[in-house]
C-alpha positions in Angstrom: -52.5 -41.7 145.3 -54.5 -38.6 145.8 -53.7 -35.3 146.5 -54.9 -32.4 148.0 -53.5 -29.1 147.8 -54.5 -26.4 150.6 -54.5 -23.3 148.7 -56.7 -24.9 146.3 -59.1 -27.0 148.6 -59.6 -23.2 150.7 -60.0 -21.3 147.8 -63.0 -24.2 146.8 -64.7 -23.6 150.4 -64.8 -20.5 149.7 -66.3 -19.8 146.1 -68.5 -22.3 147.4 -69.7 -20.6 150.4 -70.2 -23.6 152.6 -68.5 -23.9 155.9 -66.9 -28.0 155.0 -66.0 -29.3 152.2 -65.3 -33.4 151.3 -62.5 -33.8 149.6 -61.4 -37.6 150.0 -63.6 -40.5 150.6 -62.1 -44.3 151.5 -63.6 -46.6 153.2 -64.8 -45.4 156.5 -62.3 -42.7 156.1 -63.1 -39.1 155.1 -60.9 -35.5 155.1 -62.8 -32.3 154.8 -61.5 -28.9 155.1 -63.7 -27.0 157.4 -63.8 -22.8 157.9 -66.4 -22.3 160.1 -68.2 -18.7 159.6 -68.9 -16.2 162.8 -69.7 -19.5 164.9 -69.3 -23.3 165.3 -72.3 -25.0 165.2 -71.2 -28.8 164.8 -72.1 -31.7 167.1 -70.7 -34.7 168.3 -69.4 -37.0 165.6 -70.4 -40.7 165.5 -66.9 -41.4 164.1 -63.2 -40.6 165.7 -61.9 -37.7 163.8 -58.7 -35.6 163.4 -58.6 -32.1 163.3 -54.8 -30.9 161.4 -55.2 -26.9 161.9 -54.1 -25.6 158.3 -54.2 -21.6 159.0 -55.1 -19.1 161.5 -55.8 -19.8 165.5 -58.8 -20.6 167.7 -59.9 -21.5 171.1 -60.9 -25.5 171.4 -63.1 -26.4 174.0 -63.6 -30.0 174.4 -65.9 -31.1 176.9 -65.0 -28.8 179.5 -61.3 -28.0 178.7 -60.4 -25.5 176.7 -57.2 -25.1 174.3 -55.3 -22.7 172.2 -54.4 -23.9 168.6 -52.9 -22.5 166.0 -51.5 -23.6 162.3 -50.0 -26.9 162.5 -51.4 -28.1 165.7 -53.4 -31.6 165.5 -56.5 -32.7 167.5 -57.8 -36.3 168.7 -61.7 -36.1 169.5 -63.4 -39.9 170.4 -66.8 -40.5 168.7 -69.6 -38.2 170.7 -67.1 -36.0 172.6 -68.6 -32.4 172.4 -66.3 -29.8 171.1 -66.2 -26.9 168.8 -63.8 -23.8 167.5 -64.5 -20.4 169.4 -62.8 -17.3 168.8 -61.0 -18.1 165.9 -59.6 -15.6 163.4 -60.9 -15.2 160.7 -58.6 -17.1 157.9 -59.6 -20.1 160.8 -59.6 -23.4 158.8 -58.8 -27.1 159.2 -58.6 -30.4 158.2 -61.3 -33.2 159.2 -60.0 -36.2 159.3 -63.2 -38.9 159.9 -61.9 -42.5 160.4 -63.5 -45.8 162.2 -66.6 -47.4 163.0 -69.4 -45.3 164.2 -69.3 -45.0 167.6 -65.6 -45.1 167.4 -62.3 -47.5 167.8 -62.8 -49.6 170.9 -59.4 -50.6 172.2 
């Protein structure tokens, strides 16, 4: 088993002053705690991914909808669906939960 404490991972992405941060790698699976700084910049994934809100609140626009999210919400993005984190405060972070083939699960 592995574990991975919050408190802890945030205070890494910090010190480190990078934006996402790997923290568990398994097979095609990978979680990352991501605080974006003054903007979101990502793009489309090649993977499906989960986003698990751990602190603060943000606006998420995917595709052309947009959503309020705070601490404790979760998020389902298919492979290559644009998105990104706008207005978020600024303790904003969540997990990244990368899973699947690239291009995502075709069921």
């Amino acid at each position: 088993m592995q574990a991975v404490y919050f408190d802890e991972a945030f205070s890494q992405v910090l010190s480190s002053k990078q934006e996402l941060k790997q923290f568990i790698s398994h097979g095609s699976m990978l979680l990352e705690l991501y605080h974006p700084n003054e903007r979101d910049m990502q793009n489309p994934h090649d993977q499906d991914e989960l986003y698990v809100i751990a602190k603060g609140k943000s606006s998420f626009v995917l595709e052309t909808n947009q959503y309020e999210v705070k601490a404790g919400d979760v998020l389902f993005v298919k492979a290559g669906q644009v998105h990104r984190f706008e207005n978020f405060t600024e303790d904003f972070s969540t997990w990244v939960i990368f899973y699947g083939p690239k291009g995502g699960e075709q069921i």
